[in-house]
VOGU-3710 file (C-alpha; in Angstrom, 3 decimals, decimal comma):
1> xxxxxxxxxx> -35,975/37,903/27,705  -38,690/37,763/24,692  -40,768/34,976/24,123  -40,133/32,887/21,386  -43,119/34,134/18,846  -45,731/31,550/17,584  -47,401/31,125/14,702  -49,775/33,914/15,577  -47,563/36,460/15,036  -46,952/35,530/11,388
11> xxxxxxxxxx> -50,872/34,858/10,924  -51,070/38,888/11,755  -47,933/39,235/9,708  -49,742/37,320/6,426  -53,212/38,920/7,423  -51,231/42,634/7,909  -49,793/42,110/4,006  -52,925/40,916/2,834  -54,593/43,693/3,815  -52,270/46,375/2,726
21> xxxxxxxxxx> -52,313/44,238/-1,175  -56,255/45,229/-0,916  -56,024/48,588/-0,058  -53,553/49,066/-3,438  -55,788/47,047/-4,938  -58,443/49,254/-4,217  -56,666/52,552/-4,920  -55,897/51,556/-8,606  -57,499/51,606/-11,591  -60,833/49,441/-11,962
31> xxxxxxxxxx> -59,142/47,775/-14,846  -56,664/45,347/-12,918  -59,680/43,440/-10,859  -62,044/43,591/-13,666  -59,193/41,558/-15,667  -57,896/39,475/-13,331  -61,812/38,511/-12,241  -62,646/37,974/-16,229  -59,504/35,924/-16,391  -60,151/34,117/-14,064
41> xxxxxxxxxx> -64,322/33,855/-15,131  -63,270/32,927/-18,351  -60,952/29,796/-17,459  -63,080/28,533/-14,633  -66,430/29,258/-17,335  -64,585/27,391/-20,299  -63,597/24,263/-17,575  -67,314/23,920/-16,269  -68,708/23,985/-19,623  -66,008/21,275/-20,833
51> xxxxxxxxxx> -66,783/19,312/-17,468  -70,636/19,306/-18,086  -70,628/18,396/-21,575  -67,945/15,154/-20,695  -70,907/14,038/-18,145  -73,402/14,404/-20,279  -71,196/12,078/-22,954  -71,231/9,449/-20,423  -74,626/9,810/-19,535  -75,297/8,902/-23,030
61> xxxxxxxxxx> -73,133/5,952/-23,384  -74,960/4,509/-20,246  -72,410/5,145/-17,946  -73,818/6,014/-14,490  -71,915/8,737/-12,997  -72,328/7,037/-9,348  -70,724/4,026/-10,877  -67,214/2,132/-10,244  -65,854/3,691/-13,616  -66,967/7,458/-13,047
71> xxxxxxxxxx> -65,362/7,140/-10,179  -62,550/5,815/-10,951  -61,801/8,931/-13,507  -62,194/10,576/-9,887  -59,619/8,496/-8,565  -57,342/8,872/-11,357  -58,234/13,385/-11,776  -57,531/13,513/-7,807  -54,299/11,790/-7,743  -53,022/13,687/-10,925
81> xxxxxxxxxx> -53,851/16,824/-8,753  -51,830/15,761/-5,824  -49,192/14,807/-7,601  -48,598/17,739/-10,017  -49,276/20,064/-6,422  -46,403/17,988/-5,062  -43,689/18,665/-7,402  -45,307/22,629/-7,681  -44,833/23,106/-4,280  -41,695/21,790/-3,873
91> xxxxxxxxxx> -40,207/23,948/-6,522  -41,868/27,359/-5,201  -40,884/26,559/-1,616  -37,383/26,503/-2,832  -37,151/29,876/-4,014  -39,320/30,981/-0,312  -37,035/28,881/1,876  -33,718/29,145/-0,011  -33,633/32,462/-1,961  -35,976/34,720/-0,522
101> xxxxxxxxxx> -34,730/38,395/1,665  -37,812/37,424/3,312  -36,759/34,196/4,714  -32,998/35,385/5,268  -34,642/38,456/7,576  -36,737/36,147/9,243  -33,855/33,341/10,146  -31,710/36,147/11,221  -34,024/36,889/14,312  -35,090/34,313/17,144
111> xxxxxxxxxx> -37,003/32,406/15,286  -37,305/29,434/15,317  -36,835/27,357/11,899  -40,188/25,421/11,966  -41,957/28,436/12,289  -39,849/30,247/9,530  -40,871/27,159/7,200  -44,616/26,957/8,321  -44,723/30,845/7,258  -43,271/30,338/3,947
121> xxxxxxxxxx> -44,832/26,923/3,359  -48,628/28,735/3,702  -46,923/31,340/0,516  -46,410/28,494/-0,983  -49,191/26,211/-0,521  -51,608/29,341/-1,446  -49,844/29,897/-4,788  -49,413/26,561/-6,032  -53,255/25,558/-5,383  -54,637/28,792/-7,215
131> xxxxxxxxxx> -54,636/26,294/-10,200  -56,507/23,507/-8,195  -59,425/26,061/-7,679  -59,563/26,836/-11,704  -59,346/23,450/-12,490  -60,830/20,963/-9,984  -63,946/23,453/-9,182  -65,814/23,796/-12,197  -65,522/19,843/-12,913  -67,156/19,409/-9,215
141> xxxxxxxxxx> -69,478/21,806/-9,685  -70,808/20,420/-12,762  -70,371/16,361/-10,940  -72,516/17,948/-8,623  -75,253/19,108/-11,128  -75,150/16,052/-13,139  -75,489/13,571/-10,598  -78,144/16,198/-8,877  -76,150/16,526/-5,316  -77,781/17,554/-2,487
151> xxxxxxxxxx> -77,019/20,695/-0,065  -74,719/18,339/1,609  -72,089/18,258/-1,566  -72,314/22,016/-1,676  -71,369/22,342/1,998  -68,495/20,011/2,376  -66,580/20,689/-0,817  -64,677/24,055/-0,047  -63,850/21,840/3,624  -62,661/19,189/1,161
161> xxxxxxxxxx> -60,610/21,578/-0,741  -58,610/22,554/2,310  -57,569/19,253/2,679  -56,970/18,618/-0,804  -53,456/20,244/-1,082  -52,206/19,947/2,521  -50,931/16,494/2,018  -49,209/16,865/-1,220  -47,925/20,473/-0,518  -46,205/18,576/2,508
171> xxxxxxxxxx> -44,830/16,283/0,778  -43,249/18,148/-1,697  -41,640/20,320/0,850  -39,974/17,592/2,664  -38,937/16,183/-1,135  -37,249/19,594/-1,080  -36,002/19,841/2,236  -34,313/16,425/1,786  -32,615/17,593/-1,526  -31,384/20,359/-0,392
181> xxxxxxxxxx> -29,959/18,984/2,828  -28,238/15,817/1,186  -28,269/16,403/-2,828  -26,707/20,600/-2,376  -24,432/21,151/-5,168  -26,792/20,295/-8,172  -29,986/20,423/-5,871  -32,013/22,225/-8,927  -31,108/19,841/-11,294  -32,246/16,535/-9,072
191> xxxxxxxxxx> -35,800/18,448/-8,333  -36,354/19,337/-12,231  -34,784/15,806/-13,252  -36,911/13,756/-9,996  -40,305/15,417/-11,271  -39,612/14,680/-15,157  -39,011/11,017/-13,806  -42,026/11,196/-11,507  -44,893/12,761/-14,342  -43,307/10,500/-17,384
201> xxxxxxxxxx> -43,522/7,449/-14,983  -47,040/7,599/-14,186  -48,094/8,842/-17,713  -46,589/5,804/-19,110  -48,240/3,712/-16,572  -51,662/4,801/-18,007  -50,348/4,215/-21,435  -49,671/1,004/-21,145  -53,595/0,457/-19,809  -54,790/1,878/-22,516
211> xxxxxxxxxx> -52,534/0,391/-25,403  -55,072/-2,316/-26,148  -58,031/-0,290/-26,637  -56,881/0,442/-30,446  -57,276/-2,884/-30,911  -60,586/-3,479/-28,806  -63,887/-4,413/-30,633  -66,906/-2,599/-29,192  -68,313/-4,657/-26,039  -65,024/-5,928/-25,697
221> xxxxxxxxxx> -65,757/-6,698/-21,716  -62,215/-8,703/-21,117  -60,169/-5,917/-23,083  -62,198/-3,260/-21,154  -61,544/-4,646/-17,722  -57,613/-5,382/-17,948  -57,452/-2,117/-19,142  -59,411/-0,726/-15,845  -57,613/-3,018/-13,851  -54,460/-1,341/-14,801
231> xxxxxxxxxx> -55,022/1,883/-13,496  -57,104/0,472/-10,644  -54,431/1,732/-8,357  -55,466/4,940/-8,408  -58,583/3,453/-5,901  -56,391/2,130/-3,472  -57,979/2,482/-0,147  -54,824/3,746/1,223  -54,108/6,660/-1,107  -55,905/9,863/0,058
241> xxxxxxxxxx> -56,936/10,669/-3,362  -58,970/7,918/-3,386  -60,258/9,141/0,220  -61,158/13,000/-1,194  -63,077/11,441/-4,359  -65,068/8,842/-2,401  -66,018/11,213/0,175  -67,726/13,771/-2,057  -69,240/10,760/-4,266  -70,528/10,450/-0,795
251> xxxxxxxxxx> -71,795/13,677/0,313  -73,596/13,875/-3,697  -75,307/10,731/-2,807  -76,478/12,489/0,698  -75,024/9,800/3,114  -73,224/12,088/5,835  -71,546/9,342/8,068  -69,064/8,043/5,879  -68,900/11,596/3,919  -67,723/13,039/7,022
261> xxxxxxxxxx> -65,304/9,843/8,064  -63,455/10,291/4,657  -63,084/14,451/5,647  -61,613/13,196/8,889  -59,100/10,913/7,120  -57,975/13,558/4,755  -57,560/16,092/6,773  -56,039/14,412/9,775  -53,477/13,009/7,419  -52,622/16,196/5,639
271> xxxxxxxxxx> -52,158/17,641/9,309  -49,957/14,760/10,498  -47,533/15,042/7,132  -47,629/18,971/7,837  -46,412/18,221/11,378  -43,577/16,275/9,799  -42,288/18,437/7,008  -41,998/20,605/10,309  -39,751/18,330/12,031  -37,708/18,072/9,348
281> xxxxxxxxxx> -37,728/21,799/8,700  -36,342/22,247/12,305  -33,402/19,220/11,655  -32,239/20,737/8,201  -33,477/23,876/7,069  -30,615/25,711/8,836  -28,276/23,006/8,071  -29,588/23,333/4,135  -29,380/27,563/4,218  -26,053/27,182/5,858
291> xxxxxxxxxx> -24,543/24,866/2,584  -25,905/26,878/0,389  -24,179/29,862/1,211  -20,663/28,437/2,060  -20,928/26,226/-1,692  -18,227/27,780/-3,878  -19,780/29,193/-6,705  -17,821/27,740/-9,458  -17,163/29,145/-12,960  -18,721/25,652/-14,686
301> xxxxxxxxxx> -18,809/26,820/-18,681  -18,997/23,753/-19,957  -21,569/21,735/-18,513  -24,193/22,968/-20,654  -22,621/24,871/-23,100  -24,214/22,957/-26,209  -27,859/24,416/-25,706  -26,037/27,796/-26,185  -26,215/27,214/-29,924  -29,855/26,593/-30,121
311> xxxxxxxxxx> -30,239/30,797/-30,328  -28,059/30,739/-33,040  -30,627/29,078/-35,018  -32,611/32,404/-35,376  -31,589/34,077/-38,318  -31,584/37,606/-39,432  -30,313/39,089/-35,858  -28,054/41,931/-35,519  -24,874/41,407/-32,759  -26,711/42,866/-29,874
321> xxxxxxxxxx> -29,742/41,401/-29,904  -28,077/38,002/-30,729  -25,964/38,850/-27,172  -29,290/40,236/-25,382  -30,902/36,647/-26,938  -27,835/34,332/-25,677  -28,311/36,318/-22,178  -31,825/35,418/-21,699  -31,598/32,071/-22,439  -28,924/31,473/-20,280
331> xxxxxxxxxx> -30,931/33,053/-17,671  -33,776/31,116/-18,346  -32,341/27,672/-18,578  -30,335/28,201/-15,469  -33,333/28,563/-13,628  -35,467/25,527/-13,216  -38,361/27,163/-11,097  -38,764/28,839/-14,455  -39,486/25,777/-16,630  -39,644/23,007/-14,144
341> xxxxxxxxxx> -43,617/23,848/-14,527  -43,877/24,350/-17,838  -42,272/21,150/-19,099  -45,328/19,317/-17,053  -47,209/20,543/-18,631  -45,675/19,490/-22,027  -44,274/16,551/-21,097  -48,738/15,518/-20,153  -49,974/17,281/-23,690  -47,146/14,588/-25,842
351> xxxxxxxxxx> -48,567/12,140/-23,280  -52,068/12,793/-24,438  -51,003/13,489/-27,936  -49,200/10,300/-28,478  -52,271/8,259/-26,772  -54,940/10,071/-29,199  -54,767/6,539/-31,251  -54,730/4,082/-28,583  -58,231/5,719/-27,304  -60,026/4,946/-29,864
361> xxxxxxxxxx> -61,211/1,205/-31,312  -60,997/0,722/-34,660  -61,111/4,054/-37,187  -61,703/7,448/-35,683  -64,432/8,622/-36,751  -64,037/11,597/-38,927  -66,181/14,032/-36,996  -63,471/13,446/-33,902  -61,181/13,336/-35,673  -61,589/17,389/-36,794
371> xxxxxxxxxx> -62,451/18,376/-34,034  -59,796/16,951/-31,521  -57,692/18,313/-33,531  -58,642/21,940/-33,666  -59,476/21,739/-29,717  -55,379/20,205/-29,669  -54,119/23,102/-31,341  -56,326/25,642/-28,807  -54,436/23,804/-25,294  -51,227/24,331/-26,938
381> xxxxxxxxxx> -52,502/28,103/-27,788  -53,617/28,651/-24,160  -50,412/27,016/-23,088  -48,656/29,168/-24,813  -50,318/32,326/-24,048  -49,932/31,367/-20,238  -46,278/30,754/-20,660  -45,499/33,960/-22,873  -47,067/35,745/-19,539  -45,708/34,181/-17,176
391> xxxxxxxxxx> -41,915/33,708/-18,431  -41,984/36,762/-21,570  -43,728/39,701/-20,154  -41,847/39,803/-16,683  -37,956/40,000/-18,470  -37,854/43,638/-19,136  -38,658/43,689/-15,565  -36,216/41,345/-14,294  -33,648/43,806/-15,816  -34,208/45,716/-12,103
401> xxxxxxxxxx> -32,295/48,494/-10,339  -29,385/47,392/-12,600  -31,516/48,254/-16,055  -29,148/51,449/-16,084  -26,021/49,296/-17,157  -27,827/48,182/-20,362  -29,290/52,167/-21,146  -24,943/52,557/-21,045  -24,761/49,951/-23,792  -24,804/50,893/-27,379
411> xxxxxxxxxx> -27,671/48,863/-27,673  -30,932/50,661/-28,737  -34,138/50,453/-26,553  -36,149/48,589/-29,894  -32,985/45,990/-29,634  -34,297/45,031/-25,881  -37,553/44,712/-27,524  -36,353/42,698/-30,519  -34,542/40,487/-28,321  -36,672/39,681/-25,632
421> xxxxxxxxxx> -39,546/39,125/-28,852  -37,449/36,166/-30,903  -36,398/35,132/-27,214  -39,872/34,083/-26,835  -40,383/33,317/-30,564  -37,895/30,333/-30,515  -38,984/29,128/-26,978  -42,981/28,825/-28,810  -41,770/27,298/-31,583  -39,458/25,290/-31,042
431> xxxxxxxxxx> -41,889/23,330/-28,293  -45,845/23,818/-29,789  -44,745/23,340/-33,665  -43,490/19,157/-32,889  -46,596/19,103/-30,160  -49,022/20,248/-32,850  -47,164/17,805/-35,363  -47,788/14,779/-32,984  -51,401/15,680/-32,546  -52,262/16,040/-35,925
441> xxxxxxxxxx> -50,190/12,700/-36,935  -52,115/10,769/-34,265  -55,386/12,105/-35,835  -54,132/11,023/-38,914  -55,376/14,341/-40,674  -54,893/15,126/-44,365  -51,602/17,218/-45,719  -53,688/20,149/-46,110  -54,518/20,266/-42,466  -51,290/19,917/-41,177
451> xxxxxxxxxx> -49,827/22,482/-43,306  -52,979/24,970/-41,991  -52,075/23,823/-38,149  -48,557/24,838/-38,744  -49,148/27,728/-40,219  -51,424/29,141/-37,789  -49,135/27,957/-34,567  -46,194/30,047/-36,467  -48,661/33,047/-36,244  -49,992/32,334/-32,656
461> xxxxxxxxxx> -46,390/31,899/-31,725  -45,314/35,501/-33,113  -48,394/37,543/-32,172  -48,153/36,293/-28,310  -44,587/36,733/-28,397  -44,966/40,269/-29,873  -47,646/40,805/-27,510  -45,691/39,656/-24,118  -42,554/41,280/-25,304  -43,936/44,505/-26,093
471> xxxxxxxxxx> -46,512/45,103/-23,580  -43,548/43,897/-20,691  -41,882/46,955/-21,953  -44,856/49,267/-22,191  -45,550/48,162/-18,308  -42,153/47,292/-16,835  -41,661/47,092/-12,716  -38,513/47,583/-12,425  -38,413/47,553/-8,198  -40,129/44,108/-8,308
481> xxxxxxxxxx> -37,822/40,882/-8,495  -40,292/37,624/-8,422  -41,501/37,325/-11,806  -44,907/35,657/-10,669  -45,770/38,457/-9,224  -44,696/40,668/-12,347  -47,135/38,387/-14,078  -50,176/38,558/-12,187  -49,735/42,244/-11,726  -51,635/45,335/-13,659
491> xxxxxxxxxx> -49,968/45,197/-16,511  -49,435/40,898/-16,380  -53,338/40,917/-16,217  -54,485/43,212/-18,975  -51,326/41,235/-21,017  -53,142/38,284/-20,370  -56,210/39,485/-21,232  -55,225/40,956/-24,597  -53,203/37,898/-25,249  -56,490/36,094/-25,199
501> xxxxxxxxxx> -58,329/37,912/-27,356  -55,941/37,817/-30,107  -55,239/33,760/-29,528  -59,337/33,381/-30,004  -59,348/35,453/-32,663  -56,634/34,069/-34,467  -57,812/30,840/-34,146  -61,474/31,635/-35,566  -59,564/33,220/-38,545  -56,780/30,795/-39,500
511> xxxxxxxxxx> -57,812/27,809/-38,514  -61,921/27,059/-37,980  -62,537/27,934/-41,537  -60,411/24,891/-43,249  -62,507/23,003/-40,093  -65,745/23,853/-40,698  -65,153/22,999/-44,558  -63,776/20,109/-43,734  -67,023/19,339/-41,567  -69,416/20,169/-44,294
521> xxxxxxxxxx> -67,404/18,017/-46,713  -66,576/14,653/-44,992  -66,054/12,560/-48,501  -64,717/15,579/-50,519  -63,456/18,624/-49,137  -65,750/21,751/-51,401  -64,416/23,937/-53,904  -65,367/26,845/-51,828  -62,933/25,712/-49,198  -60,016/26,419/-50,422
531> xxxxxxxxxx> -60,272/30,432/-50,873  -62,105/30,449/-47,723  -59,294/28,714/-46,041  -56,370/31,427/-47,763  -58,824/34,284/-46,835  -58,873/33,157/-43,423  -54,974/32,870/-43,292  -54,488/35,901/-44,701  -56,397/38,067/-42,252  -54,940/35,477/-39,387
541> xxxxxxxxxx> -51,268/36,886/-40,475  -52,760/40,784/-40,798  -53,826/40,075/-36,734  -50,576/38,671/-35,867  -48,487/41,340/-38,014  -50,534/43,862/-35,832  -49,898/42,361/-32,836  -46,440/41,499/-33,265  -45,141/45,147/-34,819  -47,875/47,658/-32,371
551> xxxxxxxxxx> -46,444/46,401/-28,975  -42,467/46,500/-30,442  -43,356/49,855/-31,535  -45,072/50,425/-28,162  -42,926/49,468/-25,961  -39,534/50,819/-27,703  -41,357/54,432/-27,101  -42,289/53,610/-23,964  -38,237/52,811/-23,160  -36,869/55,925/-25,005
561> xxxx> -39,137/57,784/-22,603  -37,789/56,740/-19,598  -34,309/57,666/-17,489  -32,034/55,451/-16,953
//
């Protein structure tokens, strides 16, 4: 009789696939590392630069960034972290527990359960927290050079970023566990619905701390501390968020004792909840697989039905690509692990848009108030250029082994194109245009700026369409099924990278010249302005044109190429 394996065996397992990704890796073309490593440069270069400049803000307003206050931003960044690495985790487990051949192999040999889930859970964990190491590193990098830490900050914060996401990733796997197990009929829309609830909770928590700081007068000190005393709960001594920020306040200040007590707490704690999602892997994993695949699969047409007209507001579509539209959105909407992610991430920027007036006493000044709201208008660029790769350029794809049903269609190869391009179009639009709108109405900028803003989203929102659409054709792997991994593959990569390019570019065209008028003239915009601004437009619609028609082309010859 076999032993029962331990988690050894599926250590060699994930070390044993690891290596095998590297030696691919290393057998392809120098271009996928160099762009995925000046991705990734670029991001974490951009956040560090951002990070150092805040500090240096609040070094100037005589804030000391060893303070109560500096560290209660800590507080409040490290619990924002946990929290959006709870619900992430949660909804990639799902699809590795739940709907993976990979898990269904595994369960089908003596295995037992907890082990199954500890081997998927580490997938998991891994992917979700790729974003805490863009994000959360540079800004503790450049704490560390601010406040001038010692070697002792440098050596303890990757230990503290091990513990970081261990606690949360826990959590949100028993969140999911427990869902599936009790909640298994409508089990995706109770996690997409419970982390909505979750993110617009605490976001209007901090709103209401803030809502009397429009109304502050400078030195305020009772308005100032209600408003800190609102979101004081993010220094609780009993969250570990609070534990992971004091610790490395700690280790910057060079006192190792209760650096190295806080360590202990976090990661004994993150260990203790892993132990427990464990437990309850063992109790209802099985039971949670085993309702899954005995729930009847009913026909429901018309619980949603109604968002099935939003495609029919794009005009000037022939029949198929109006069908090939309908079918992707209906693919995407059925799927929350595709947008549960993505609507955090809008649901925080109208958080932060709608709170733009509440941050500041009195008037805002005019020099904020043009540049907030070009840097705005660049997050919901970059938002959208991440979401056009990671949701756009992996459809063609996602067609699979089965892509020879649609080459039996009469349905032309620059129709898939077409379609998958004013798929993405009406997605962009129909979420950055009203984002963009809110920013620039909390700014309270002039007519003329809001008309430029629009303008230049509408161009953004076509070129990285174009540009995802196209290029997912011109790269297409057809034998892979997750879509994150479509996206963060060769041809996801140099996507991204080109995607980039064209969003900085088109934002230094359309949009900085009306700013940097606008700069120059504070009272009264200049007469130059104005044909500067319409130049810049101009050549901002020649860039999109180019890379909106190029990768249709591109990709439609790339598809009449192939065999289907």
């Amino acid at each position: 009789m076999n032993a029962i394996p331990g988690l050894d065996v599926f250590a060699r397992l994930k070390w044993r696939l690891t290596r095998n990704q590297l030696h691919t890796l290393r057998g392809e073309n120098w271009v996928r590392p160099a762009s995925i490593a000046f991705s990734s440069l670029l991001v974490a270069g951009f956040g560090f630069g951002t990070s150092l400049a805040g500090f240096a803000f609040l070094r100037q307003q005589k804030l000391p960034l060893g303070g109560d206050i500096v560290g209660l931003l800590l507080d409040l960044f490290f619990l924002t972290l946990a929290t959006l690495l709870c619900l992430s985790t949660g909804l990639i487990l799902f699809g590795s527990l739940f709907d993976s051949p990979e898990a269904s192999f595994l369960l089908s040999k003596p295995v037992p359960d907890d082990r199954v889930f500890a081997h998927q859970f580490a997938g998991a964990l891994l992917f979700s927290s790729a974003a805490l190491i863009l994000l959360a590193l540079p800004l503790l990098l450049a704490y560390g050079l601010s406040t001038h830490a010692g070697i002792l900050y440098y050596l303890l914060l990757p230990v503290y970023f091990l513990s970081i996401p261990l606690l949360p990733g826990s959590l949100g796997a028993i969140l999911c566990l427990t869902l599936v197990r009790w909640i298994p009929r409508r089990r995706k829309e109770a996690l997409g619905a419970l982390a909505v609830l979750i993110t617009l909770g605490a976001l209007i928590w901090i709103g209401m701390g803030l809502r009397n700081l429009r109304f502050a007068k400078s030195g305020d000190e009772e308005v100032l501390n209600e408003v800190l005393g609102h979101v004081r709960f993010a220094s609780s001594a009993w969250l570990p968020s609070h534990w992971q920020s004091q610790g490395l306040r700690q280790a910057a200040r060079g006192q190792i004792e209760p650096a190295l007590r806080y360590l202990a707490l976090s990661l004994s704690t993150g260990l203790m909840a892993f132990c427990l999602a464990g437990l309850v892997a063992r109790a209802w994993y099985r039971i949670g697989v085993d309702r899954l695949s005995q729930q009847e699969r009913r026909q429901n047409t018309t619980r949603f039905k109604w968002l099935d007209s939003i495609p029919g507001l794009v005009p000037g579509l022939s029949v198929q690509e109006r069908a090939l539209l309908l079918k992707d959105f209906r693919t995407f909407r059925r799927d929350v692990r595709q947008w549960g992610q993505g609507l955090l991430f809008l649901v925080m920027l109208a958080f932060y848009f709608s709170s733009l007036r509440r941050m500041f006493p009195g008037d805002i000044p005019p020099a904020f108030r043009n540049g907030l709201s070009l840097l705005n208008m660049a997050v919901v660029g970059m938002l959208l250029c991440a979401s056009c790769g990671r949701f756009v350029f992996p459809l063609v794809s996602l067609e699979g082994r089965r892509v020879w049903l649609l080459g039996l269609t009469p349905v032309s190869r620059l129709h898939w194109v077409r379609g998958k391009y004013f798929f993405s179009l009406l997605l962009c639009l129909l979420f950055a245009l009203p984002l963009v709108a809110l920013s620039d109405s909390m700014l309270e900028l002039p007519p003329a700026g809001f008309v430029v803003h629009q303008f230049t989203v509408i161009l953004l929102a076509s070129g990285l369409s174009g540009l995802a659409a196209g290029l997912g054709a011109v790269w297409p792997s057809f034998q892979e099924k997750d879509p994150s991994r479509i996206a963060v593959g060769y041809g996801g990569t140099l996507s991204l990278v080109i995607s980039l390019t064209f969003l900085l570019a088109c934002l230094t065209t359309a949009a900085l010249p009306w700013h940097i008028a606008r700069a120059v003239g504070v009272d009264q915009f200049p007469a130059w302005g104005w044909p500067v601004t319409f130049a810049g437009l101009m050549v901002g619609g020649i860039l999109a044109g180019i890379a909106t028609l190029f990768p249709l082309h591109a990709g439609r010859v790339r598809l009449d190429a192939m065999e289907f």
